[in-house]
Every structure is written in C-alpha cells, then in structure tokens.
C-alpha positions, 0 to 999 in steps of 0.5 A: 500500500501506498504510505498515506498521511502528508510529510510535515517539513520544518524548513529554513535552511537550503537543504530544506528546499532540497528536501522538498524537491526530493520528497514532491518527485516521489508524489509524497504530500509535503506541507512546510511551516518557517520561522520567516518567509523564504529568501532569494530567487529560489522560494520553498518549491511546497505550500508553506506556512510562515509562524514567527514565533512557533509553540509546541502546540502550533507545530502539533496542528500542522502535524495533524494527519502527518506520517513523519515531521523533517526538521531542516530548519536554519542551524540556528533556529533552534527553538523551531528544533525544539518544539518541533521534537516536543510535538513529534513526541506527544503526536506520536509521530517518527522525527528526524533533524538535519544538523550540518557539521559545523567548520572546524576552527582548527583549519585556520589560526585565525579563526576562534569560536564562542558560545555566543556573540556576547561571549565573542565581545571581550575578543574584540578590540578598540581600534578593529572593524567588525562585520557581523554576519549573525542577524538582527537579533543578534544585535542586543548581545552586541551591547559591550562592543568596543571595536572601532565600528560595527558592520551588520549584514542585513539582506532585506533593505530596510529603515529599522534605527540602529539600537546603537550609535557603532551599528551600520546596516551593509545591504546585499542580495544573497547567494554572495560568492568569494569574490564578492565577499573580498571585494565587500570586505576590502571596500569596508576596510573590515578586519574581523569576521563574526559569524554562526558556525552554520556548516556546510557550502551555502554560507562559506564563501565569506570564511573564504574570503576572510581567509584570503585575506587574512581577516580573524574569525569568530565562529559562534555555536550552534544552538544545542540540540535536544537530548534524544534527537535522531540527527543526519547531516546529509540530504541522502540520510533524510531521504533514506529515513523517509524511505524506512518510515 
C-alpha cells in the first residue's frame, strides 16, 4: 500500500528546499511551516506556512494527519528544533533533524569560536572593524562592543534605527560568492569576521574570503540540540529515513 498521511517539513535552511524537491518527485504530500518567509530567487518549491514565533502546540496542528515531521530548519533556529521534537513526541509521530557539521576552527589560526556573540565581545578590540554576519537579533548581545565600528549584514533593505550609535546596516542580495565577499570586505576596510558556525557550502564563501585575506574569525555555536534527537547531516540520510518510515 501506498504510505498515506502528508510529510510535515520544518524548513529554513537550503537543504530544506532540497528536501522538498526530493520528497514532491516521489508524489509524497509535503506541507512546510518557517520561522520567516523564504529568501532569494529560489522560494520553498511546497505550500508553506510562515509562524514567527512557533509553540509546541502550533507545530502539533500542522502535524495533524502527518506520517513523519523533517526538521531542516536554519542551524540556528533552534527553538523551531525544539518544539518541533516536543510535538513529534506527544503526536506520536517518527522525527528526524538535519544538523550540518559545523567548520572546524582548527583549519585556520585565525579563526576562534564562542558560545555566543556576547561571549565573542571581550575578543574584540578598540581600534578593529567588525562585520557581523549573525542577524538582527543578534544585535542586543552586541551591547559591550568596543571595536572601532560595527558592520551588520542585513539582506532585506530596510529603515529599522540602529539600537546603537557603532551599528551600520551593509545591504546585499544573497547567494554572495568569494569574490564578492573580498571585494565587500576590502571596500569596508573590515578586519574581523563574526559569524554562526552554520556548516556546510551555502554560507562559506565569506570564511573564504576572510581567509584570503587574512581577516580573524569568530565562529559562534550552534544552538544545542535536544537530548534524544535522531540527527543526519546529509540530504541522502533524510531521504533514506523517509524511505524506512
């Protein structure tokens, strides 16, 4: 028999959209729900819905009549992980979470982590320019800057004030490729990187151009995911666990 029930899909991140693809070209039902709408040329290929600030209870709802629920949602969205799993246990329902491995601070001297961006403030120093690639609602945590300016990429233009005077706004349009990311950072004179620690190809080629050159890095942690959680890292393992359900 043919497997009934439509497959719920946690999306955010690029393999989300992936996943989509894959399951639509199976005939599998996919309904998707995200912290925010779908940026870029490439919208989510399924219907979507978009729940900002998602409950255990909103994500049980779109589960109702569901097989199975797939988190791939951003690497650091990890609220919509968390009550994601908390639904998938109390609806009964088998769940699985695409995690990227992280980039290893080890591949270049240069680079450091910390846990979060606060944690990163103190690694800062008076007279270095910082380009901040860790989202608007980081920017609280960057209340201790002491660095000579604060760059904030942001990929939506917007009029939003800045919450502090050593905040400026850099305006882009993803996907941005290594060449663009050296001549962005040459241009604006940046001496440190801070961004998340997402993993994998979609977001390196900023790492990459600071690699180039020779900017520090600081790397920060992903969220933690729940305790129990069955996690791949591969687009590949999510098609083969939908395949056993």
């Amino acid at each position: 028999m043919e497997p009934t029930g439509h497959i719920l899909l946690l999306a955010g991140s690029a393999e989300a959209r992936q996943i989509a693809v894959a399951l639509q070209e199976q005939g599998q039902t996919v309904r998707a729900v995200m912290s925010e709408p779908p940026r870029g040329a490439d919208p989510m290929p399924v219907r979507y819905e978009v729940c900002a600030d998602a409950t255990e209870g909103r994500i049980a709802q779109a589960a109702k009549g569901a097989r199975a629920i797939i988190d791939a949602s951003h690497g650091f969205d990890g609220h919509m992980t968390r009550v994601g799993y908390r639904a998938a246990k109390a609806c009964g329902l088998p769940f699985v979470t695409l995690s990227r491995p992280v980039w290893d601070t080890r591949e270049d001297p240069l680079w450091q982590r910390a846990i979060d961006v606060a944690s990163a403030m103190p690694l800062i120093t008076p007279k270095e320019r910082v380009f901040s690639a860790t989202g608007w609602a980081s920017l609280p945590e960057y209340a201790s800057f002491r660095g000579a300016s604060l760059m904030v990429r942001q990929t939506t233009v917007h009029q939003r004030a800045m919450p502090f005077d050593f905040v400026e706004p850099v305006f882009g349009t993803a996907p941005f490729s290594v060449a663009d990311e050296i001549a962005l950072f040459k241009e604006r004179r940046v001496d440190v990187l801070i961004a998340r620690n997402l993993g994998g190809v979609p977001s390196r080629p900023k790492l990459e151009a600071a690699k180039a050159l020779r900017l520090r890095v600081i790397l920060i942690d992903r969220p933690a995911l729940p305790k129990g959680v069955f996690v791949v890292d591969q687009v590949a393992q999510v098609m083969k666990w939908v395949a056993e359900l």
